[in-house]
Steps between C-alpha positions, in 0.01 A plus 500: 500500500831477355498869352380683768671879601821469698331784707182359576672176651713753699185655637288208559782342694576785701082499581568139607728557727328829674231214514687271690647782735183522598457103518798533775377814702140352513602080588895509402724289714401725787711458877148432631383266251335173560755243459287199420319658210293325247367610172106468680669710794603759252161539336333519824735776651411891509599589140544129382340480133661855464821412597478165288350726228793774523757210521380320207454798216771638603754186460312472202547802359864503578614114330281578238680859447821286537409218270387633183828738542748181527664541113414842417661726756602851367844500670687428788403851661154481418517156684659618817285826557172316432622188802556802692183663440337160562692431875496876650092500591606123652859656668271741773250225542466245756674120421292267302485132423760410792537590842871375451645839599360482845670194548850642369442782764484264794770227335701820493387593868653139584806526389541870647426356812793220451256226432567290192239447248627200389489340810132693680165628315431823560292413801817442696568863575190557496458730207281825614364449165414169485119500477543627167695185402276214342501242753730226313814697467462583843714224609715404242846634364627776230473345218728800329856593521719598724547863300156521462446424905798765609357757274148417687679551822626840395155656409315349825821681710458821282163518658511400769500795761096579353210342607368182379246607254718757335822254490312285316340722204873654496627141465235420218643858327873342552443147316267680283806735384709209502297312230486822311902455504490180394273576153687808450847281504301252296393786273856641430609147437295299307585737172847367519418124476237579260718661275776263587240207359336733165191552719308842431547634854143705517332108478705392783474754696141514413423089577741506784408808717118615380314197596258517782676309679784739571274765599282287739734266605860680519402806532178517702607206705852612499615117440861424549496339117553905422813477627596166425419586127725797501776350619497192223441726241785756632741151480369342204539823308841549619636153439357549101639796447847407584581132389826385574550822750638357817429776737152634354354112539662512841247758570239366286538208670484673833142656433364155393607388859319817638167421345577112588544661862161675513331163348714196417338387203667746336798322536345269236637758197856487643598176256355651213675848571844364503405345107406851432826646622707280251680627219460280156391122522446291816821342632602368817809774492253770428260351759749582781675803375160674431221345673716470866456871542175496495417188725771635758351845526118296568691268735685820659187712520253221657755384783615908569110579560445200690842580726390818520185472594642269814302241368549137376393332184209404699316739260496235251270278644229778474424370191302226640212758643370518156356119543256663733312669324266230217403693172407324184702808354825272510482243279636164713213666778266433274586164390517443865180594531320383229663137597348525851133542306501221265611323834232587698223390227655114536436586919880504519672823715824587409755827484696469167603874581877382639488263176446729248725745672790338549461392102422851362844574682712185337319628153630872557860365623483299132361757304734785644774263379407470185438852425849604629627219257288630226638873567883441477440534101207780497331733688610475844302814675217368300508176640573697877181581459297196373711352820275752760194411299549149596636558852142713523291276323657144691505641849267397811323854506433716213458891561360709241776735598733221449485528135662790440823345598521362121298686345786806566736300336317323248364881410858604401619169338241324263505530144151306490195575540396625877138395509577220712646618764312832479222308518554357865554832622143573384312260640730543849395823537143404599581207704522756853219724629570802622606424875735216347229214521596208289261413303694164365384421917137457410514386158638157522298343358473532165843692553752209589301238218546781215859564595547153458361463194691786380842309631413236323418704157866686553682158547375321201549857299861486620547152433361532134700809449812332622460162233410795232829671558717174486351425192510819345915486630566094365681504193432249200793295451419493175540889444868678344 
C-alpha cells in the first residue's frame, strides 16, 4: 500500500471528493433539511442508501488517498496543488457535516440588529433563518469570539438589501471564502515553522491541510476553525522566526490574540509562544524581555476585538455550550457515561457527566502545566501543539473538526513519528454523515465503554513510559 503512484492517490482522492459533492447536493446539510435526523431516517429518505453510499466511498477514497501519502509526499508544491484539487469539487458544493454556518448567519443577523449574542440565542431577533438552525443552539449564546461575531455581522449587512433565500446562499459563499482565507494563511505559514523546527514542509503541509477533514469540514462547512487556524499559524510562525525581536513578537503576539478572538482556546498556545520567542536558555530576564511581547500583543488583540466589537468579556462564558451536547467522542463524556452504565446494572441512577467533567478539566489545567514546564528547555512550538491535542482531547465536546486545531501545529513541529495523531484524523473523518449527523449520537453504547477502555490503556501507557524515562535518566552513584 505503502508504494503506491503519487498520481494515482491524487486521482482517487480527487474521485472522492467529486463523490462527496455529490453526497452534499443529493442529502448535504441542506437549508431544508430535517433537523432531527437519524442514521434509519437517512436510509429511509429519497436517495438514502445512495447518499450513504456516495458519502462513504468517497470519504474513503479520500483518507485512504491521504493516508498511505503521510511520509512520502513529492514536495511541498505537489502537496498544495493536490489539497486544492481535492477541496475545489467540495468549494461549489453545498455544506456538509454541519449546519454551523447557518447558525453564524443568524448570530451575525443578531448582532447587526444590536442584539448581543452573548447575552440572547438567535431566537431573540428572531433570525429569518432560523428553521435551518438545529433546535439546541437555538437558544443559547455564541460560543465564538467577538472578531469572529463582528466579522459575522459584516457579511449578514453586506447582504442584506436581497431577499432571504439569496442572502443566505451569498452568506454561505462569504464564510465559505473566509475559511478558504484562513487555509490559505495557514498554507503560507506553516512552511516557516516547519522549517524553523527541521520539518520537511511538503509532510506538514501535506498532514496538516490534505486531510478530509479540511475539505469537508473547513471548507465545505466553512467552519470558523479555518480562520482560527490561520491566524495561530500566521503568529506562531512569526514569533519563531524572530526570537528576541521585540516588535515582530509584538505582532506575532497580536495574531495569536486574533485567532484566540475568533475561538478562545487558541489562547491556550500564547504561554508556549512567548518560550518560543526567547533568545538562548530560559531565564526569568529573558522571560520578560522576550516573551512580554508576545503575551501583550494576545492580551492587546483579545480586549481591542472585544472593545471593538461593543461587547463585554461575556463571550467567555460561551465555552460552557459545549456541555450540551453528550458524545462519547470526548474522553471524560465517555467515562461519564460508561459510569452511569455500570450504575444502572447495580439498579442505581446516577449522572457522573459533571464528575468526570469537572476532573478531565483539573487533569488538562495539570497537564498544560507540566508541558509548559517541560518546554522551557526543548521544543516549545512542539509542545504548543501537544497542548491543543490535550485541550481537544480533555474537553466536554469533541468535534471531528476540532482536531485540526493541533494537528496544524503538531504537522509543522514533530520530529516523531505522525501516525498517532494522523491517525485520529482518520477515523474522525467518518464519524459525520453527510447532513452533519453525529454518529457518536447513536453509538453509545459500545462507543462510551471502548473509549474508556482506551483511557484507561493511554494512562497506564503514560504512566509506564514516565517510570521508564526516570530510570533511563537516574544516574548510578557508583559511575565516574
Amino acid at each position: 500500500m505503502t508504494d503506491v503512484p503519487h498520481h494515482l492517490s491524487r486521482w482517487l482522492g480527487l474521485s472522492g471528493s467529486v463523490l462527496l459533492a455529490i453526497a452534499a447536493y443529493l442529502g448535504g446539510a441542506l437549508p431544508g433539511g430535517e433537523l432531527r435526523p437519524t442514521p434509519v431516517s437517512i436510509w429511509q429518505s429519497r436517495h438514502g442508501p445512495l447518499i450513504l453510499a456516495l458519502w462513504l466511498v468517497g470519504t474513503g477514497l479520500l483518507a485512504w488517498a491521504w493516508w498511505t501519502l503521510r511520509d512520502r509526499v513529492p514536495s511541498a508544491r505537489w502537496a498544495l496543488v493536490t489539497a486544492g484539487l481535492w477541496v475545489l469539487p467540495l468549494l461549489f458544493a453545498p455544506p456538509l457535516g454541519s449546519r454551523d454556518v447557518y447558525a453564524y448567519s443568524c448570530q451575525g443577523a443578531s448582532y447587526a440588529a444590536g442584539i448581543n449574542p452573548y447575552e440572547q440565542g438567535v431566537s431573540a431577533l428572531p433570525c429569518a433563518w432560523i428553521d435551518t438552525i438545529s433546535y439546541i443552539w437555538r437558544d443559547t449564546p455564541a460560543p465564538y469570539g467577538p472578531l469572529f461575531v463582528m466579522i459575522a455581522g459584516a457579511i449578514v449587512r453586506a447582504t442584506g438589501s436581497l431577499d432571504t433565500d439569496t442572502a443566505l446562499t451569498v452568506n454561505i459563499a462569504l464564510f465559505r471564502l473566509l475559511a478558504v482565507l484562513g487555509v490559505a494563511l495557514a498554507a503560507a505559514c506553516l512552511p516557516v515553522l516547519a522549517r524553523r523546527c527541521g520539518v520537511p514542509v511538503g509532510r506538514a503541509l501535506w498532514l496538516a491541510l490534505a486531510s478530509p477533514l479540511v475539505g469537508v469540514h473547513l471548507i465545505s462547512g466553512a467552519h470558523n476553525d479555518a480562520l482560527m487556524i490561520g491566524l495561530l499559524a500566521a503568529g506562531l510562525a512569526v514569533v519563531a522566526a524572530n526570537p528576541g525581536r521585540r516588535w515582530p513578537l509584538l505582532a506575532g503576539g497580536v495574531l495569536v490574540g486574533l485567532a484566540g478572538a475568533v475561538k478562545v482556546t487558541a489562547l491556550v498556545v500564547v504561554p508556549f509562544a512567548v518560550l518560543a520567542a526567547l533568545v538562548g536558555p530560559y531565564r526569568i530576564r529573558a522571560l520578560l524581555r522576550d516573551g512580554l511581547p508576545v503575551a501583550g500583543g494576545a492580551l492587546l488583540a483579545v480586549a481591542g476585538a472585544t472593545l471593538a466589537a461593543g461587547l463585554d468579556f461575556g463571550w467567555i462564558a460561551g465555552l460552557e455550550q459545549g456541555g450540551l451536547a453528550i458524545a462519547w467522542t470526548s474522553p471524560p463524556t465517555a467515562v461519564g457515561q460508561t459510569a452511569g452504565y455500570v450504575a444502572a446494572l447495580f439498579g442505581a441512577d446516577i449522572d457522573a457527566l459533571p464528575v468526570t467533567r469537572a476532573i478531565g478539566m483539573g487533569v488538562l489545567a495539570v497537564l498544560l502545566v507540566w508541558l509548559w514546564w517541560r518546554a522551557r528547555t526543548r521544543d516549545p512550538l512542539w509542545h504548543a501543539g501537544l497542548a491543543l491535542a490535550a485541550t481537544v482531547a480533555l474537553a466536554p465536546m469533541f468535534h471531528p473538526w476540532y482536531w485540526l486545531w493541533p494537528m496544524a501545529v503538531l504537522a509543522a513541529t514533530t520530529h516523531r513519528t505522525s501516525r498517532w495523531f494522523a491517525l485520529v484524523a482518520l477515523i474522525s473523518s467518518f464519524l459525520v454523515l453527510p447532513d452533519g449527523t453525529g454518529l457518536p449520537r447513536f453509538t453509545k453504547m459500545p462507543g462510551a465503554p471502548l473509549m474508556t477502555l482506551l483511557v484507561i490503556v493511554v494512562a497506564v501507557w503514560l504512566v509506564r513510559s514516565a517510570r521508564a524515562g526516570r530510570r533511563s535518566t537516574t544516574v548510578d552513584p557508583t559511575a565516574d
